[in-house]
N, C-alpha and C positions, 0 to 999 in steps of 0.2 A: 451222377454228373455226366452229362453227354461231351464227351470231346469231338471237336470241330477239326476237320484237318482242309487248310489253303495250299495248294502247291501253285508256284508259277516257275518260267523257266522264260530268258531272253537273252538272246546273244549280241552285244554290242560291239560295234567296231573301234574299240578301246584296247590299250593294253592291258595288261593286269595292273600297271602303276597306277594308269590314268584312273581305272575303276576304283583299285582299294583307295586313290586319295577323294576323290568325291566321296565315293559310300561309308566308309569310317569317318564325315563329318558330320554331327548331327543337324548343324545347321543347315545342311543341302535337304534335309526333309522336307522342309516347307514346299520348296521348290517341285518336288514330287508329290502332293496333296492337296486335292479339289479342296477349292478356295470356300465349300457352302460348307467343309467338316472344323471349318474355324480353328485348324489346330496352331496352338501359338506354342511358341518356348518360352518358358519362364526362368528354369533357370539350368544354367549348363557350368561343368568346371572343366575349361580346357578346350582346344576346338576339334582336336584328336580322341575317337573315342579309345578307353582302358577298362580293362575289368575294374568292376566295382562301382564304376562310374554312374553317377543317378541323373537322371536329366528328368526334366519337371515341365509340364504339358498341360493348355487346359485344350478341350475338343470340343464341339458341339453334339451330343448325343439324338438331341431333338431341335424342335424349332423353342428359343429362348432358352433352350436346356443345354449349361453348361457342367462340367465335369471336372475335375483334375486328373491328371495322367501321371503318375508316376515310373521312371523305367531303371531297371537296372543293367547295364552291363557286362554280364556272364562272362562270358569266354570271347578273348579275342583271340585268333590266330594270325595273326600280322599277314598281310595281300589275300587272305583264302578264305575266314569265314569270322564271321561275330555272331554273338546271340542276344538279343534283348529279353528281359523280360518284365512284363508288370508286378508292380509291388502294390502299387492301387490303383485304384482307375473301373472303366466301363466292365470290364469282364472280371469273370471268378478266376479264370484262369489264364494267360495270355504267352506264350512260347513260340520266338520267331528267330527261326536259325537263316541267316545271309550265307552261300557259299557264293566263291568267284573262281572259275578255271580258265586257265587259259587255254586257247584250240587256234584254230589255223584262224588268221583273221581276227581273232577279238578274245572277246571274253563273254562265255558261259555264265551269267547271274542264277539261281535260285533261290527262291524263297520258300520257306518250308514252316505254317505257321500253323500251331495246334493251339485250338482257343475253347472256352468253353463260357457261359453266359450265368450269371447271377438266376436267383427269383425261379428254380425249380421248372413245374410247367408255364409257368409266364414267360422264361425265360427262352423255353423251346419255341414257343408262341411268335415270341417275337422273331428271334432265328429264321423260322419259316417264311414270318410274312415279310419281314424287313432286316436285319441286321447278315443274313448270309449274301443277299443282293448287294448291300450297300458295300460290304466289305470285297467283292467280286469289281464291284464298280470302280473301288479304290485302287486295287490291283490294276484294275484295266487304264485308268488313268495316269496310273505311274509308267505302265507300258509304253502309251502315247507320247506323255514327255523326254519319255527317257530318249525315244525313237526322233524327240525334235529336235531334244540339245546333242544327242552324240551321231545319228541316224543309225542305218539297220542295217545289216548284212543282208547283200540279196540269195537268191537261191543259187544254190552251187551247181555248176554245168558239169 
């Protein structure tokens, strides 16, 4: 099994309050995901996420091709980092750790996402031709937003 490793890194002109309370809501996901990966909430308990906590997701993998998402809750660190991860869903394997620091001006996001794809070599297949793009593209879009609703720090003099 090939593990896939996403890193992204942005710094928002938030506090670290303002961040951990948007990012430990599930329901602000939507808000950060192109609107063609159809991802919907199904079912959530509570609007603060907790360990343990499952949240239930259908996505769009293809065109008419829908899926179910399942996530778990791991570890929360109250204002500093969460972990999700899949229990079912598109991948074989799915582990997304959030850290939040605070720094002069805002706050440090990372996301640190180690993933791995069903179906052996089908699954490398697709990886290459489409699913490491698409997930690049996701990234890149939550970037954008994030940069419309909080805006961006500029370069330091």
């Amino acid at each position: 099994m090939k593990i896939h490793v996403l890193e992204q890194e942005q710094i928002l002109p938030l506090t670290l309050a303002e961040a951990w309370d948007f990012f430990s809501s599930p329901r602000n996901l939507d808000e950060i995901t192109p609107g063609d990966l159809g991802m919907k909430l199904l079912t959530l308990s509570g609007d603060k996420m907790y360990e343990g906590q499952i949240i239930t997701y259908r996505v769009k993998v293809a065109p008419l091709t829908w899926v179910g998402w399942v996530t778990e809750i791991k570890s929360v660190e109250e204002g500093r980092s969460f972990v999700d991860e899949q229990r079912f869903g598109p991948y074989r394997f799915w582990h997304h750790r959030h850290t939040f620091e605070e720094i002069e001006g805002g706050v440090r996001m990372r996301d640190l996402v180690h993933y791995a794809l069903p179906f052996g070599p089908f699954g490398a297949l697709a990886h290459a031709v489409f699913v490491g793009e698409k997930l690049k593209r996701i990234f890149a879009f939550r970037r954008q937003e994030l940069e419309k609703r909080f805006g961006k720090i500029g370069p330091r003099t």
